[in-house]
C-alpha positions in Angstrom: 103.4 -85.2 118.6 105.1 -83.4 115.9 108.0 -85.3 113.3 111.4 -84.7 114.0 112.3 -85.2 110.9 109.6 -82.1 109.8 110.9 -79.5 112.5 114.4 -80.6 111.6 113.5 -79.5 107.3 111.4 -76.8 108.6 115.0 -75.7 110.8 117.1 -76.2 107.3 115.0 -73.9 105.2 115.2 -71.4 108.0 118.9 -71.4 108.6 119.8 -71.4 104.9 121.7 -68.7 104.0 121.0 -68.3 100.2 117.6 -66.8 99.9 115.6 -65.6 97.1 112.5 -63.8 97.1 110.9 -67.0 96.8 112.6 -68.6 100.0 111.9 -64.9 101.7 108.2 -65.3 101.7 108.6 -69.3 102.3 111.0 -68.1 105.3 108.0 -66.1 106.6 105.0 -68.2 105.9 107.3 -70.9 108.2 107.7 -68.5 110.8 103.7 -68.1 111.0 102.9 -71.4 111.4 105.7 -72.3 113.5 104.6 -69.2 116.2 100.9 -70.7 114.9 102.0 -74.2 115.9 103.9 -72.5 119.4 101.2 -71.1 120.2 99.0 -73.9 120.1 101.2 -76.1 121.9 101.7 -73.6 124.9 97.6 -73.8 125.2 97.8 -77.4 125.0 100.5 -77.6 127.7 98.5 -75.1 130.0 95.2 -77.2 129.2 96.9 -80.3 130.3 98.2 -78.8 133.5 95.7 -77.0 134.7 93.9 -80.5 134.8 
């Protein structure tokens, strides 16, 4: 189970509109590990079913 209270900061750091070049490559480093964490999930899910 992930936080709801993690995905929701992870969310407001994406959808901020001012962004620096340090927000720019925190923006993307999110975006890896949230397709990382995606990812993983989906395998999960398709490990569980296929049970």
């Amino acid at each position: 189970m992930h936080h709801p209270n993690l995905i929701t900061a992870i969310i407001n750091i994406l959808c901020r509109p001012i962004e620096t070049e340090r927000n720019k490559k925190v923006r993307l480093k999110m975006k890896i590990i949230l397709f990382f964490i995606y990812k993983t999930h989906l395998r999960l899910r398709d490990c569980t079913t296929a049970l």
